[in-house]
C-alpha positions in Angstrom: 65.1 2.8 -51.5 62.3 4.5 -49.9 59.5 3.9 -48.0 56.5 2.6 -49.8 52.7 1.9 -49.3 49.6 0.0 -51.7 46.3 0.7 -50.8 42.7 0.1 -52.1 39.5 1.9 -51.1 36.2 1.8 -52.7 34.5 5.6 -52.9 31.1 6.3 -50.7 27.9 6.5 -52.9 28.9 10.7 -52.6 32.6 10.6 -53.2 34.7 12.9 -50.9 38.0 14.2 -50.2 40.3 11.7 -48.5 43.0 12.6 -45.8 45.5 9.6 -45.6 47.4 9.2 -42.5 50.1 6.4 -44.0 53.2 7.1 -41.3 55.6 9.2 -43.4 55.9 11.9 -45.9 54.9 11.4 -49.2 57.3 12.1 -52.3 55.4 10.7 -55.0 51.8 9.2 -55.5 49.9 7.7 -58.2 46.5 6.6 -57.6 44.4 4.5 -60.3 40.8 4.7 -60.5 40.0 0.8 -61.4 36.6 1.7 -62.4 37.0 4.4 -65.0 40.8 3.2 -65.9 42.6 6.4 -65.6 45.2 7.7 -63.4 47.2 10.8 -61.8 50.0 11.2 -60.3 51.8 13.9 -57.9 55.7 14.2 -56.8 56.9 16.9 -54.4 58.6 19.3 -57.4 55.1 20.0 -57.8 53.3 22.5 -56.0 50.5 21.6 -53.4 47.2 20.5 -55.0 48.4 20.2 -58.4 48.5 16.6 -60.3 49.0 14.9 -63.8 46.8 13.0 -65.3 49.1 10.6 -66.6 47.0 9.4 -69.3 47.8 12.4 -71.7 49.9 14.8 -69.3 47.5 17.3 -68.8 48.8 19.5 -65.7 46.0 20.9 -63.5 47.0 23.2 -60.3 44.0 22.4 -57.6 42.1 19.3 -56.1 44.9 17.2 -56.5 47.3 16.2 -53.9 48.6 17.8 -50.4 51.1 16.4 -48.6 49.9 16.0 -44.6 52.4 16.7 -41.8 51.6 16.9 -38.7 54.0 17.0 -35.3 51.1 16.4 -33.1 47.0 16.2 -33.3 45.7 15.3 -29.6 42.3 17.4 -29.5 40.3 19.4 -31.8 41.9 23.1 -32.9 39.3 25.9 -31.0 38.3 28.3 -33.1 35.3 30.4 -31.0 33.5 29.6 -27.7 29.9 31.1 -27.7 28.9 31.7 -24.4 25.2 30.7 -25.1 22.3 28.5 -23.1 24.0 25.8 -24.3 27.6 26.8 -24.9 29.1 25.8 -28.5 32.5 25.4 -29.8 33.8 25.7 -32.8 36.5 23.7 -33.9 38.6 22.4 -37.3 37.5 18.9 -37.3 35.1 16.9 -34.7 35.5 13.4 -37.1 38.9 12.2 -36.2 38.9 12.8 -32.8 35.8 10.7 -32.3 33.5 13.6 -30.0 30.2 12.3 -29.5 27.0 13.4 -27.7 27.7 12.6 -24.0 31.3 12.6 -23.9 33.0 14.7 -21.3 35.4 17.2 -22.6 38.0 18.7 -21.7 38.7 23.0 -22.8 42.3 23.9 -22.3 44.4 26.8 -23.7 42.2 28.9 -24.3 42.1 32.9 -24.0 39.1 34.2 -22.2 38.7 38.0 -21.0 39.2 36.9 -17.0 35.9 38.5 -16.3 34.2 35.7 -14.6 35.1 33.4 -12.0 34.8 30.5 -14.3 37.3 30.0 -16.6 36.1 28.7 -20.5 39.3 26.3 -19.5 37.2 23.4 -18.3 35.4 20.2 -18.3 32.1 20.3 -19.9 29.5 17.6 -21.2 28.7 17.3 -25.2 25.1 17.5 -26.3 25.6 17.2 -29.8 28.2 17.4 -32.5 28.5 18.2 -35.9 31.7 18.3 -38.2 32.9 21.4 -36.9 31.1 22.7 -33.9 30.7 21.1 -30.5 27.3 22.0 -28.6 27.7 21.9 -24.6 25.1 20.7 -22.1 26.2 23.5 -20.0 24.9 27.1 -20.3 27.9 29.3 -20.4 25.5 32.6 -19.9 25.4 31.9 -16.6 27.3 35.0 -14.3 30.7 34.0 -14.1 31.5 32.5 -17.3 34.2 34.4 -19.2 34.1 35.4 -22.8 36.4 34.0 -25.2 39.0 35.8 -26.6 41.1 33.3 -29.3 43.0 29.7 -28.8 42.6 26.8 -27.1 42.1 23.0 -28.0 39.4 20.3 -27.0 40.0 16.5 -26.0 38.1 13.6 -24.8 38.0 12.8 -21.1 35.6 10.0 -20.9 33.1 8.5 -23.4 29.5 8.2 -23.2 29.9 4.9 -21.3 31.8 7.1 -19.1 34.6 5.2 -20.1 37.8 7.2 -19.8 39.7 8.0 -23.1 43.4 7.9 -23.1 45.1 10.7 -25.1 45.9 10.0 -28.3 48.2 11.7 -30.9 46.7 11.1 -33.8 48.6 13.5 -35.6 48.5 13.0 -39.7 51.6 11.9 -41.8 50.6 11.2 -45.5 48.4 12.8 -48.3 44.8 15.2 -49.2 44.1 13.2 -52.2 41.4 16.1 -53.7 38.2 16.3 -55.4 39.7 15.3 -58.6 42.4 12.3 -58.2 39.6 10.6 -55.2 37.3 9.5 -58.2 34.3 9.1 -58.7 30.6 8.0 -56.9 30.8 3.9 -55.8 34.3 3.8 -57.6 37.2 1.2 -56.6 40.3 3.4 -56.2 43.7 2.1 -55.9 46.8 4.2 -54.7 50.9 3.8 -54.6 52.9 6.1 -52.7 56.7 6.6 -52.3 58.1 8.2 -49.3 60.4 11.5 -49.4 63.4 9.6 -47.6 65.5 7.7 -48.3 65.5 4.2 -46.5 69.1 2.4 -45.7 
């Protein structure tokens, strides 16, 4: 027997991709749009972003179904640090971490150029976030701010209450379900998924 999980969304007005976190790796997945009445279906034979549509076989290779696995997911992924007047970050994903403007933040691992006296690797305040950059109150132009050279990852401290945030893995185990198998605008979307082990 294997692990199993049923679940129902209804699709935004602009339908998007969905990232699933359901707790363990998926084997199989069919998901049935309820609105339109077809459905597709992935197992783990098949390659990454492939699916079936079930209704007459056809095969397609992308926007279909990834399977997520993730060890751990405690801050945002940096991918560049401009030192500007204000600083930004850029990062994989702002959303599921939940940065917003006036949180404090805290810059670790990163690899800077040791030319300053102030390290990238540090606490600054958001001023505004969008789904893949982070924009700093600071001014990292400032002498003594050194330049980014690659790495690093970004995590809450406190909230805009000031509030502190505890750290959180929030690491992803479950399915992409892609641009195709999502559906459609305002449809109601249904989806069962079968683990890849085996339960005793």
């Amino acid at each position: 027997m294997s692990q199993m999980k049923v679940w129902t969304w209804i699709n935004p007005a602009t339908a998007v991709v969905r990232y699933e976190s359901i707790g363990f790796t998926v084997g199989e997945i069919t998901v049935t749009n309820i609105t339109d009445g077809w459905q597709k279906y992935w197992n783990s034979s098949m390659p990454d972003a492939s699916y079936i549509l079930v209704d007459d076989g056809t095969y397609t290779n992308t926007n279909g179904f990834t399977p997520l696995t993730q060890s751990t997911a405690v801050g945002a992924t940096i991918s560049g640090f401009t030192n500007a007047n204000p600083g930004v970050l850029t990062v994989n994903d702002t959303t599921i971490f939940g940065f917003a403007a006036g949180d404090t933040i805290k810059v670790c691992e990163v690899a800077d150029d040791l030319t300053g006296t102030l390290s990238l690797n540090n606490t600054f305040t958001i001023a505004s976030v969008t789904a893949t950059t982070i924009t700093l109150v600071e001014n990292t132009t400032v002498t003594g701010y050194s330049v980014y050279v690659s790495g690093g990852r970004v995590t809450r401290v406190t909230d805009t209450d000031s509030v502190p945030v505890p750290l959180t893995n929030l690491a992803i185990q479950g399915i992409l379900i892609g641009a195709d198998p999502v559906g459609g605008n305002n449809d109601v979307m249904k989806a069962v998924a079968h683990g890849e082990n085996v339960v005793v």
